[in-house]
N, C-alpha and C positions, 0 to 999 in steps of 0.2 A: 790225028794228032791232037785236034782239040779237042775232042769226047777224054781221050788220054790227059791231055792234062786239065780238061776240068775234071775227069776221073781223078787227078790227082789233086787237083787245087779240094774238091769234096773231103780224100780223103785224110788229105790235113787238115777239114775245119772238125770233119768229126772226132780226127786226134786231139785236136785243140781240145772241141767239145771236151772229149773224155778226160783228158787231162786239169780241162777248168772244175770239172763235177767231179773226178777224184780231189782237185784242191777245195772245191769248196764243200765237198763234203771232209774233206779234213779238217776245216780249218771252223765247218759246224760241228763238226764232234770236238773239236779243241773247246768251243765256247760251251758246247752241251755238257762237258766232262768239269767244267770252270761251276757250272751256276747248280751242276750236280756233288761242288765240293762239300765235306763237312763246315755243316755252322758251327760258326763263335764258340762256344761253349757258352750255356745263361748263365748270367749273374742272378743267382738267387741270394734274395734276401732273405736274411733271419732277422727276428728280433731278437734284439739281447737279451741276454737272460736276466730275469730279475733279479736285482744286489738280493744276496743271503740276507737274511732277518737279522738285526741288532742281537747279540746276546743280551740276556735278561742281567740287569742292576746284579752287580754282587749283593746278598743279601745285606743289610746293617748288621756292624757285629754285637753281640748279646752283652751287652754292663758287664761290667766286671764286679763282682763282688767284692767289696774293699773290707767289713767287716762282720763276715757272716756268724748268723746264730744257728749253737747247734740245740738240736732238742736234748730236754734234761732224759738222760737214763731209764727213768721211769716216771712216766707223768699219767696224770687221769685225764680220759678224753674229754677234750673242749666240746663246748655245745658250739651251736651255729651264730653267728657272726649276728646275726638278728635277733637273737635269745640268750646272749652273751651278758646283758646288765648285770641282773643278778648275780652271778660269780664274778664280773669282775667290782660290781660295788662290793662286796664281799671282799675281795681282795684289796683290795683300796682301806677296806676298813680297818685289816689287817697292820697295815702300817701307818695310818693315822688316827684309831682310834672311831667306831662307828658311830660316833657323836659328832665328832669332829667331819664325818664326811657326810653324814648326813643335814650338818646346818650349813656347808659352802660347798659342796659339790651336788655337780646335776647330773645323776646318774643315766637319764635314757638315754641311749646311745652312747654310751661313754667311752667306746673304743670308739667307733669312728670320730667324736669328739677330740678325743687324745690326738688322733691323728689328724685330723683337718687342722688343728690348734698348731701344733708342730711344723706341719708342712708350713706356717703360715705368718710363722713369727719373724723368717729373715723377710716379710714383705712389709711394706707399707702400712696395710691396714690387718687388723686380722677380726673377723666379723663375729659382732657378738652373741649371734645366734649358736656359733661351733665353738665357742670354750667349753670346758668343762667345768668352769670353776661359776660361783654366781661373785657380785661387784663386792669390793672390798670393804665393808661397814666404815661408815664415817665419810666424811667430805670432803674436799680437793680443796685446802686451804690455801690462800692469800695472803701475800702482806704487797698492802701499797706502798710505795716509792714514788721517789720524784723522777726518777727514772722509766718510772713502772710497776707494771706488776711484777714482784717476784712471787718463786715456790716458796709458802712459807716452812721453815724447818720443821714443824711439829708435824709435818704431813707422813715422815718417816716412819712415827710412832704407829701411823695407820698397818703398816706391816711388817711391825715387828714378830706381833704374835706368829703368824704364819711362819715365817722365817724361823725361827724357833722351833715349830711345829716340822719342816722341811731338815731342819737340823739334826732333830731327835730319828729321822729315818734310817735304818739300818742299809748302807749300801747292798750288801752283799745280798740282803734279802729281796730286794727292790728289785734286785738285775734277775734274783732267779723268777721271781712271780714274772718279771719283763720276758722270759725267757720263754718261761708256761704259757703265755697267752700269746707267744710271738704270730704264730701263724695264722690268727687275729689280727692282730695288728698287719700284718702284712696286706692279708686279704681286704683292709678297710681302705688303705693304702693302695692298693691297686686299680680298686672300685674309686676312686678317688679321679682317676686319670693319670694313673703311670701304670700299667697292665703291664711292663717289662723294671720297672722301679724296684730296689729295696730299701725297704723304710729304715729297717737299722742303719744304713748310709745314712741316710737323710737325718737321720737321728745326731748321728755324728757330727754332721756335718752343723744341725743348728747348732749344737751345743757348742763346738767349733766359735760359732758366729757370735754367740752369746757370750765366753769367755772374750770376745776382742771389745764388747764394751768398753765406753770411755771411762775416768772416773769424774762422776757428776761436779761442777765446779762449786765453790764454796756459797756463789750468787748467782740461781740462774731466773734470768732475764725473760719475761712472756711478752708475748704481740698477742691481739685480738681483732685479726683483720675481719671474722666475722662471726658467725658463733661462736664457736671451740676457740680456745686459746693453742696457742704455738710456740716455739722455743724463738727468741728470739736470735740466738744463735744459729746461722743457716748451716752447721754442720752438727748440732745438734736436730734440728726440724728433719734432716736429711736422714736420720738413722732409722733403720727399722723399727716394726713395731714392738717386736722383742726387746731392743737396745735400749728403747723407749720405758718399756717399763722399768729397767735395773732401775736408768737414771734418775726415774720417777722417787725409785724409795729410797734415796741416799746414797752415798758410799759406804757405810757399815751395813745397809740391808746389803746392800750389792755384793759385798766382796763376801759375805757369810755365805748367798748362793751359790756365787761362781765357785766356793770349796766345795762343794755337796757336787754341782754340776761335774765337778773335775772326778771326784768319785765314782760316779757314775760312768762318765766317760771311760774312765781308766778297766770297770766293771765289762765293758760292752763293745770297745773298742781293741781292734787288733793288730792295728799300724798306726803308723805315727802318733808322735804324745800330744797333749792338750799343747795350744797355744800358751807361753810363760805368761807372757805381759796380759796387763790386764789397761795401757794407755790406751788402747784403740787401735783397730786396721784402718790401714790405708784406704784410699778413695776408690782404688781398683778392686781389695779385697771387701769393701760392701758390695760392693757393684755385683761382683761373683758370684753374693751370698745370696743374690734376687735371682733367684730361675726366672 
């Protein structure tokens, strides 16, 4: 009996046994089947993609031509812009008389002359080395006061003749030799420092500026704060060097110009009319007149 039941007490420890090694081999394959699950899924990183590239500037839009020249019909070819004297003193002569252009005008260079002149009258100064013209004969005359120096009157007489001479010019002939030589004048004008500019505007435009001249007062008043004398009027001293000269030659030189001037304008221009008045512009419309 007791072989028998330790026969039995054995044969429950081995059932146990088996029992515990079927559990703990379950219960290792539960954890084996656990550490054998799919991983996470990686986070992978990207870098961001680079921002798309800025588009490029709208290009600037091209001037507008406000008053274009066309070529005449039939014209003889122009020489080159650096061997141009010759034909255009020739032509110069044409309408002043080759006496007349050969004692007061300086032919070399004389388109780009014309044109640095131009561009340069609604500024300040306009340099004596680029006029075309040489200095007016006779003196800058004075009369003292108790007040000052004033312009004396006789100074007017200084250019009259000119004026006169400016007078007797044929408009219509003027505009078409201006016409002949234009792409001359353009191309001086370019080489200048406006390589997208046209000069016939600009043309316009001084002449413009030039009709808005004051008329010169009946007494005008000089300061000499150190070489050069000045207007003692601070809204004359402020006028360009164009406006500067009208008021220089009087009101009957002046107002004889600005007719001729409007001539011409009306010749070359394709919008809008000359300015009427001939009182002066405004303090904003000088201001403009200065690129």
């Amino acid at each position: 009996m007791n072989e028998n039941k330790t026969f039995e007490d054995n044969s429950h420890w081995w059932w146990a046994l088996g029992i515990g090694a079927v559990a703990a081999a379950a219960i290792g394959y539960y954890l084996w089947t656990q550490n054998q699950a799919e991983p996470p899924p990686k986070v992978v990183r990207t870098e961001a993609p680079a921002p798309a590239p800025a588009p490029p500037p709208a290009p600037a839009p091209e001037p507008v031509i406000q008053n274009p020249i066309e070529a005449p019909p039939v014209a003889a070819p122009l020489p080159a812009l650096a061997e141009s004297d010759a034909a255009a003193g020739q032509a110069l002569s044409g309408l002043f008389g080759n006496k007349f252009v050969q004692e007061h005008f300086l032919l070399e260079g004389l388109v780009r002359r014309i044109v640095a002149t131009v561009d340069n009258l609604p500024r300040d100064k306009v340099a004596q080395r680029v006029v075309p013209w040489k200095p007016v004969p006779g003196k800058f005359m004075l009369v003292d006061s108790a007040a000052g120096p004033l312009i004396g009157a006789e100074n007017a007489s200084r250019y009259a003749p000119f004026v006169k001479m400016l007078e007797g010019v044929n408009s219509k002939q003027a505009a078409a030799i201006y016409r002949h030589f234009y792409p001359l004048f353009q191309q001086a004008y370019q080489e200048l420092g406006y390589p997208k500019g046209y000069f016939n505007d600009r043309l316009i435009e001084v002449i413009d500026h030039l009709l808005e001249t004051p008329a010169t007062p009946a007494v005008v008043k000089l300061t000499q704060p150190k070489v050069f004398f000045e207007y003692a009027d601070p809204d004359l001293q402020a006028r360009s060097a164009g406006q500067k000269i009208l008021l220089r030659m009087g009101n009957e030189n002046a107002t004889r110009v600005k007719a001729k001037l409007r001539e011409l304008r009306n010749e070359l221009a394709r919008r809008s009319p000359a300015p009427a008045t001939e009182s002066g512009a405004s303090d904003a419309a000088k201001t403009a007149a200065k690129p």
